[in-house]
Backbone as a chain_set.jsonl record, in Angstrom:
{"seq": "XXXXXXXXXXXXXXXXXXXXXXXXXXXXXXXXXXXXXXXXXXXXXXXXXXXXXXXXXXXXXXXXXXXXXXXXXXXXXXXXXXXXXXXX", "coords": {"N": [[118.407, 123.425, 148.59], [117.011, 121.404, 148.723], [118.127, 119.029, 148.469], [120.414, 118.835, 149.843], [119.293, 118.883, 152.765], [118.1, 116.671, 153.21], [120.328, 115.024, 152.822], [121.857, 116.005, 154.645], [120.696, 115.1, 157.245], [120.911, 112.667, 156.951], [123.716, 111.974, 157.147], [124.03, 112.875, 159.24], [122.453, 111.062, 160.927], [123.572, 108.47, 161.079], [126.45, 109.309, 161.467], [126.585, 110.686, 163.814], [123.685, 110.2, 165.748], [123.567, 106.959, 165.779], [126.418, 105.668, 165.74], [127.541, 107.219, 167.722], [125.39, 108.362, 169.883], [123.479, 106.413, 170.315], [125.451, 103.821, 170.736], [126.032, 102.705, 172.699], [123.372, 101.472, 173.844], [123.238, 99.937, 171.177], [124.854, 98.206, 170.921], [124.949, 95.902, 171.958], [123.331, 94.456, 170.667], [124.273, 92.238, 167.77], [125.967, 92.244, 164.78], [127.19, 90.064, 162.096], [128.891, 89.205, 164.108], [130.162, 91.589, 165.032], [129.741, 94.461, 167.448], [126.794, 95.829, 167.359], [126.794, 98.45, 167.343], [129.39, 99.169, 167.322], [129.708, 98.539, 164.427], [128.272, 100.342, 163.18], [129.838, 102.479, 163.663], [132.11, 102.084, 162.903], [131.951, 100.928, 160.445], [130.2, 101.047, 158.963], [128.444, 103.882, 158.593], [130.637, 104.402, 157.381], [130.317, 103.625, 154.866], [127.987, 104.813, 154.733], [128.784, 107.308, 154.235], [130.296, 107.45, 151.879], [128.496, 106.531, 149.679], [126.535, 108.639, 150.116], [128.376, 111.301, 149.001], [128.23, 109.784, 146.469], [125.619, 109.757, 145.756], [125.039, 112.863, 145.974], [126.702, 113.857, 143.784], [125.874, 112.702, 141.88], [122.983, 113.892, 141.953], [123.495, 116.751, 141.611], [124.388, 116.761, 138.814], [121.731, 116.383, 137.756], [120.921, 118.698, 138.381], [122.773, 120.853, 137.059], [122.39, 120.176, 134.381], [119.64, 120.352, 134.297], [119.797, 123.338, 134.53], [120.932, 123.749, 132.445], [123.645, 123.948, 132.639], [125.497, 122.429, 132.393], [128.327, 120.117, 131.749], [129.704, 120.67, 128.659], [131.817, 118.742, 127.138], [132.499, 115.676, 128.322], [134.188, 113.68, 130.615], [137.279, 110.915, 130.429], [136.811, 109.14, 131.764], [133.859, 108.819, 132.589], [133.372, 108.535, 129.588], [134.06, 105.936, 128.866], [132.588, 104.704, 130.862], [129.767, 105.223, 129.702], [129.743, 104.251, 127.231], [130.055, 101.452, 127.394], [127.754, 101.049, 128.596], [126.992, 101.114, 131.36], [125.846, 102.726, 133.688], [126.208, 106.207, 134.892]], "CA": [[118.067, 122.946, 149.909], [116.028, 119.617, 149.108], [119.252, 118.26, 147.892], [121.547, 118.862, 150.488], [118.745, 118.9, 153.8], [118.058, 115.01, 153.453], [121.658, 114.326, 152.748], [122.726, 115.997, 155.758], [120.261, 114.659, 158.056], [121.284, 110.82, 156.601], [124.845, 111.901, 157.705], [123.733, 113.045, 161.005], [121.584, 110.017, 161.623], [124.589, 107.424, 160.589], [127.604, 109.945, 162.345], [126.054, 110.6, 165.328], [122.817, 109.312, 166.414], [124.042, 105.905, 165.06], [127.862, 105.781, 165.91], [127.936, 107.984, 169.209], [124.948, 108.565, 171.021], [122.879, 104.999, 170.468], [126.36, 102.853, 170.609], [125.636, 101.571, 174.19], [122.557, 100.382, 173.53], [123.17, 98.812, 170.109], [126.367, 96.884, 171.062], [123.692, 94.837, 172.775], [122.984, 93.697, 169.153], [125.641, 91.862, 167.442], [125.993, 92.271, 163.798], [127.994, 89.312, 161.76], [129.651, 89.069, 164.836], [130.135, 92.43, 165.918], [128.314, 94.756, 168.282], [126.071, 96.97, 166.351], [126.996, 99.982, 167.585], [130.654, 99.349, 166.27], [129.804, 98.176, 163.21], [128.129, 101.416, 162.331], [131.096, 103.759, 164.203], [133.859, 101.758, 162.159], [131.753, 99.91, 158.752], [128.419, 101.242, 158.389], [129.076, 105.114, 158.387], [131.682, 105.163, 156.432], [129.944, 102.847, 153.896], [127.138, 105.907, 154.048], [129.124, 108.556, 153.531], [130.387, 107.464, 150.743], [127.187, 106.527, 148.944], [125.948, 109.922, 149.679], [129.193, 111.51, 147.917], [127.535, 109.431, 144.972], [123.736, 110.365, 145.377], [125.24, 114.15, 145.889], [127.274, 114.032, 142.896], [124.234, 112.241, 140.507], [121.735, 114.987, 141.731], [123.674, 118.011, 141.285], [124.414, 116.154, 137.933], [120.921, 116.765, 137.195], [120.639, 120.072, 138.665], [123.033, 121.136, 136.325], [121.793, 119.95, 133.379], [118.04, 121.271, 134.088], [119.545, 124.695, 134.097], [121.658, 123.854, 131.524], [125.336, 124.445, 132.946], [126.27, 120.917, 132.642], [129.876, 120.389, 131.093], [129.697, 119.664, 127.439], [132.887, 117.759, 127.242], [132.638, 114.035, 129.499], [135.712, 113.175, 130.739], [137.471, 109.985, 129.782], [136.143, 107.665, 132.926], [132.749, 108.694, 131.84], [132.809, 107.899, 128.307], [134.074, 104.794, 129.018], [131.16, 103.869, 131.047], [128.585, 105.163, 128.602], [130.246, 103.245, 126.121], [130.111, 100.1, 127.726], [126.049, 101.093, 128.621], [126.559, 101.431, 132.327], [124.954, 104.355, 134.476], [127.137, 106.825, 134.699]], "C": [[117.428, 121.566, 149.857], [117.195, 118.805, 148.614], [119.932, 117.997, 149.411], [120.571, 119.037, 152.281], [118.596, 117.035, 153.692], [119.349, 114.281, 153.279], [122.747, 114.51, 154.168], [121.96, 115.182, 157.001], [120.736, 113.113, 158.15], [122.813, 111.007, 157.49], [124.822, 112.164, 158.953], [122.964, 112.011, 161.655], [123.025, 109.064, 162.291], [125.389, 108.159, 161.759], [127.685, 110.017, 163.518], [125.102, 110.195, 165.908], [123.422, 107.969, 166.468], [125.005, 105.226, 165.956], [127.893, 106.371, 167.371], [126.624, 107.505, 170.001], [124.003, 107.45, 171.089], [124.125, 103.629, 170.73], [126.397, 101.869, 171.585], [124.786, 100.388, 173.924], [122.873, 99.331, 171.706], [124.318, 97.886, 169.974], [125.373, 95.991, 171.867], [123.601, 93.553, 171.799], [124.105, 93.208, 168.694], [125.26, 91.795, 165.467], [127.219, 90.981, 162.564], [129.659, 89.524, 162.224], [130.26, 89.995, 165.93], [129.441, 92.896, 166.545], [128.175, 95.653, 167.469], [126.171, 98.174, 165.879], [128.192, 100.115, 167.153], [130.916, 99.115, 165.026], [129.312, 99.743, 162.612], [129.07, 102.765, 162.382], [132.078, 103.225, 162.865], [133.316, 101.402, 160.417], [130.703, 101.343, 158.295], [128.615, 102.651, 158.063], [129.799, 105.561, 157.456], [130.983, 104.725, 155.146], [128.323, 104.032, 153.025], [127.259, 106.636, 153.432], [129.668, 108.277, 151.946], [129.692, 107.21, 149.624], [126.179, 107.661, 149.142], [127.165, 111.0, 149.119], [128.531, 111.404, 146.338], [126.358, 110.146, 144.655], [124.526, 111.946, 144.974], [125.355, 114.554, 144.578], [126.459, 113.812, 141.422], [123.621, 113.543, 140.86], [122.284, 116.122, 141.07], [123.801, 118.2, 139.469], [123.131, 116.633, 136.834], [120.63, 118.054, 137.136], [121.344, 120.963, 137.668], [122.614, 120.96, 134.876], [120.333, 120.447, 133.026], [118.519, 122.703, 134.09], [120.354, 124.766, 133.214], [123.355, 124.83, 131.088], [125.695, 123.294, 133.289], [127.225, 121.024, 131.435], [129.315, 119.501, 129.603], [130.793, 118.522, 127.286], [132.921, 116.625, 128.44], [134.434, 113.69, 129.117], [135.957, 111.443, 130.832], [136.985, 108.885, 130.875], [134.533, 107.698, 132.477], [132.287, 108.112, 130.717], [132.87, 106.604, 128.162], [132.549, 103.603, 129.784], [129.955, 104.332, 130.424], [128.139, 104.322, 127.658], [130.013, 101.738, 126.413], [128.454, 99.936, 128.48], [126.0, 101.108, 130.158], [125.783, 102.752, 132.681], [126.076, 104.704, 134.955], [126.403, 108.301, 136.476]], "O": [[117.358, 120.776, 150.799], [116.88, 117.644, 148.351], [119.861, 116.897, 149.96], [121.376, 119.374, 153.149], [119.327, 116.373, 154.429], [119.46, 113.085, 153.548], [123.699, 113.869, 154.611], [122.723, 114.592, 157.766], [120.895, 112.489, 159.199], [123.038, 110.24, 158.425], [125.621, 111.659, 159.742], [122.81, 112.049, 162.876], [123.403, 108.971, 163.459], [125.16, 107.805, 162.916], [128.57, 109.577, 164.252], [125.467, 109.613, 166.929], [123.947, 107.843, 167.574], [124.654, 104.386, 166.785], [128.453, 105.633, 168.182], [126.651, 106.474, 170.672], [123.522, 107.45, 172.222], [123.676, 102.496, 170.906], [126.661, 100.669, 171.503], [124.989, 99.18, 173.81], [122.601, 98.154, 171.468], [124.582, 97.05, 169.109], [126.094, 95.226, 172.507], [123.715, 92.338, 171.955], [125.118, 93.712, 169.18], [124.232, 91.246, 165.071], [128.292, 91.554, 162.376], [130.74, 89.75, 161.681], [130.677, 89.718, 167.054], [128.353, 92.334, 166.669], [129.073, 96.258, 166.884], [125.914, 98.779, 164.839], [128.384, 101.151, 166.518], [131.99, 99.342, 164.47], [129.934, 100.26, 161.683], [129.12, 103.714, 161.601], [132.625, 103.961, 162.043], [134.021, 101.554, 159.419], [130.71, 102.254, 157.467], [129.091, 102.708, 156.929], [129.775, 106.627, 156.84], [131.072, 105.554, 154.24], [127.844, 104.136, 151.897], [126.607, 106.985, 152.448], [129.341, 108.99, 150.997], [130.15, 107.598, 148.549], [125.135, 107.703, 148.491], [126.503, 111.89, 148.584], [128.355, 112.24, 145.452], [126.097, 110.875, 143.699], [124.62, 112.233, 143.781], [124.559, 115.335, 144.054], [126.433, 114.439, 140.363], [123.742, 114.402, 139.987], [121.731, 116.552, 140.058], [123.5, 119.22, 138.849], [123.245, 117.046, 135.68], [120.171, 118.603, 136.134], [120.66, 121.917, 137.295], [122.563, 122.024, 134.258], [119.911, 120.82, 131.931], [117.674, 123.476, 133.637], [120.714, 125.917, 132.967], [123.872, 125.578, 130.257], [126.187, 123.059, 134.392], [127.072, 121.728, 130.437], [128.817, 118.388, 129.432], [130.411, 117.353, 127.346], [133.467, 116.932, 129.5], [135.266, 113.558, 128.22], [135.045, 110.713, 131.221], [136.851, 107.716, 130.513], [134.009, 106.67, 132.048], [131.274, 107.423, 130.599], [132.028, 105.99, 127.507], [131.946, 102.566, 129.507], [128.97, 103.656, 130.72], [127.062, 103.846, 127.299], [129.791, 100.949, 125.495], [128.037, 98.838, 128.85], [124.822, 101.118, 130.516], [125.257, 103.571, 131.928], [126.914, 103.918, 135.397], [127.077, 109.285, 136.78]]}, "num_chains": 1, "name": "protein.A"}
């Protein structure tokens, strides 16, 4: 639950508060060029969800590993970025 309660609320801020039910007022605002409120319906949103995909995918990452049901075998996109010293 502390994983997946702040991840949904981020997606419910962004999805809908955000995108739907503030869009009036924040098209008011103009964002490099657009109005605010469409930048986060069409850019911004999507640009969340998919950086909580990531966070999701890191935590559980750990979660597995603290109870120690994380995959021994790394698959070949992984090793590659180990190898080359990124964060993985």
């Amino acid at each position: 639950m502390r994983v997946k309660v702040p991840l949904l609320v981020t997606w419910a801020i962004f999805g809908y508060v955000l995108a739907i039910l503030l869009a009036e007022p924040l098209n008011e605002i103009t964002f490099i060029g657009f109005p605010l409120g469409f930048w986060f319906a069409q850019q911004g949103a999507i640009v969340v969800f998919v950086a909580l995909i990531f966070i999701y995918a890191k935590r559980m990452d750990r979660v597995d590993e603290e109870f120690d049901v994380h995959e021994e075998e790394l698959g070949s996109a992984r090793k590659r970025v180990q190898r080359s010293g990124g964060r993985a």
